[in-house]
C-alpha positions, 0 to 999 in steps of 0.5 A: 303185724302192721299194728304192732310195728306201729304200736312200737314206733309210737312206743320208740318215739316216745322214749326219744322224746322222754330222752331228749327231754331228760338232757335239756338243760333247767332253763331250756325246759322252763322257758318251753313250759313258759311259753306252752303255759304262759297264761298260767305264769301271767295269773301267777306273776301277781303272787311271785311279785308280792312275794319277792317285795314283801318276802325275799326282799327284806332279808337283805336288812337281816345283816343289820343283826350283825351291825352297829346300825348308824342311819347316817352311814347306812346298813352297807356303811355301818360297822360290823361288829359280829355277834355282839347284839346277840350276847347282849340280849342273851345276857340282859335282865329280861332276857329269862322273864322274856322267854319265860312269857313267850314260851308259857303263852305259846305252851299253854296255847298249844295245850289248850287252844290245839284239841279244842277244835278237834274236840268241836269238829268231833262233836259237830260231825256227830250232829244230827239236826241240820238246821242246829249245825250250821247254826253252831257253825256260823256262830262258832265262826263269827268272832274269828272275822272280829279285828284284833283291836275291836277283840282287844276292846271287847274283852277290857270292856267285859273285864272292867272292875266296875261295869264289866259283865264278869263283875257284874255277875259276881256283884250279883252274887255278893262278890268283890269285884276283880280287875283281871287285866291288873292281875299278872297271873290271870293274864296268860289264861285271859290270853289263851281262852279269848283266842280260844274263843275266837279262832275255835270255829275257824281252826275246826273248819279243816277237821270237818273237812277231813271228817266228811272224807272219812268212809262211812262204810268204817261207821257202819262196820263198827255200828254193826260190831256194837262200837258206841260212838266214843268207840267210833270216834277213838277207832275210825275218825281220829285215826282217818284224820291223824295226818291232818292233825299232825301237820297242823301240830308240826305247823304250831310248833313252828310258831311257838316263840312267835305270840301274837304282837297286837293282841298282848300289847293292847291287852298289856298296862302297867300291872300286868306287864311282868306277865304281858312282857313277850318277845314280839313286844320287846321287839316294838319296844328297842326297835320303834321306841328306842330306835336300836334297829341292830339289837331289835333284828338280832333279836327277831333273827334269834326268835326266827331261828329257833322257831325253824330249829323247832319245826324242823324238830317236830317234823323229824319227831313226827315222822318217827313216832307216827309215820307223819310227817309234813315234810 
């Protein structure tokens, strides 16, 4: 008896506390837990700090999208002039051609650049010989730590009309030579391939991780039933990794009107600017060049926007079709 009174004062006095927890206000509760874990908090300062600088702090120049932005009078002193920066990008001349880049790049990345490297973690994981793995894997992984501009070099290099590689091969062949980056219509799939080619290695790195997790005991069930590995592939691991496909997929569609600034705008010269036209791009252009700092951020906030509006699309679509959701 003496026991289980014991047992149940200990039980009553955790309940209390439970209860006096619950009615601490926010604050109260943070400030005990900064002070039971201050060293936590003192590692994670460094992080919080980055943040608010480089994060949070510059949304206050987001109001710039609403102004008529004059260096001299300041963002606070400027005039407001409401929506104005918007409708004249929504009704300029480029506006379409813009769009119409951003997306198709973004489309036919998603297209392409997304299965590939679930396609390679499949095959890789199915790969016997140690020795081979990782030797795929470190050269796969390689040109993922090249820089955007040594890439960009790269690539106008291998494509040169005269001394490129491709050209070479077809010279060889008896073959005129082609100027590729002169060719509008080569541009987005010169885009999406070199970025398929140095972020594959890389991106498959999360599906192997979720194919080691997969139960091996699934194998030999489906082993012993005859499955091939087709069959294994289509009944055990894509379904034991969908919820990391789906999250990298909402997280992509997240992005979709936000193509890479640096890789199209070295890539990018006369001829194929039609093609090269992005809105990152345009944005560098009316906002560095032509020092229209309202128009340029109206145009970023526009991009912004939708990209959230997508997200936020995606994840709710996910979440009804497949049951996976990132949020």
């Amino acid at each position: 008896m003496a026991v289980k009174t014991e047992k149940e004062v200990s039980a009553r006095q955790k309940k209390t506390g439970t209860a006096l927890r619950k009615t601490e206000s926010l604050p109260v509760r943070l400030l005990k837990d900064m002070k039971k874990n201050w060293i936590l908090y003192v590692m994670i300062l460094p992080v919080v700090i980055y943040y608010i600088i480089f994060a949070y702090t510059p949304i206050y120049g987001v109001q710039l999208a609403f102004k008529d932005y004059v260096v001299k009078k300041g963002i606070w002193g400027s005039p407001w002039i409401g929506m104005e920066n918007f409708t004249r990008f929504f009704s300029s001349y480029n506006f379409g051609l813009l769009m119409k880049n951003t997306l198709g790049i973004s489309i036919y990345t998603i297209l392409v650049g997304f299965p590939i490297p679930i396609v390679f973690a499949l095959m890789l994981n199915y790969l016997k010989n140690k020795h081979l793995k990782k030797t795929v894997q470190m050269v796969s992984y390689a040109p993922y730590f090249i820089s955007t501009v040594v890439m960009c070099g790269m690539i106008v290099i291998f494509l040169n009309p005269d001394t490129g590689i491709f050209n070479t091969i077809r010279s060889f062949f008896g073959l005129e030579s082609i100027d590729f980056l002169g060719k509008p219509e080569l541009f987005k799939t010169i885009f999406v391939w070199t970025g398929v080619w140095q972020s594959m290695g890389w991106s498959s790195i999360i599906y192997i991780s979720a194919l080691s997790g997969v139960d091996y005991q699934l194998h030999e069930a489906a082993i012993v039933d005859g499955a091939s590995k087709l069959q294994r592939i289509i009944h055990v691991d894509l379904p034991s990794i969908k919820p990391t496909i789906i999250m990298l997929l909402i997280l992509q569609m997240g992005s979709l009107m936000s193509v890479g600034f640096e890789k199209v705008f070295l890539l990018q010269n006369t001829l194929n600017k039609q093609a090269a036209s992005v809105i990152s791009t345009y944005v560098y252009e009316v906002g560095l060049i032509n020092s229209d700092y309202g128009y340029s951020t109206a145009i970023n906030l526009f991009n912004s926007v939708i990209n959230v509006i997508l997200l936020v699309s995606a994840n709710q679509i996910c979440k009804k079709v497949t049951e996976e959701s990132l949020f």
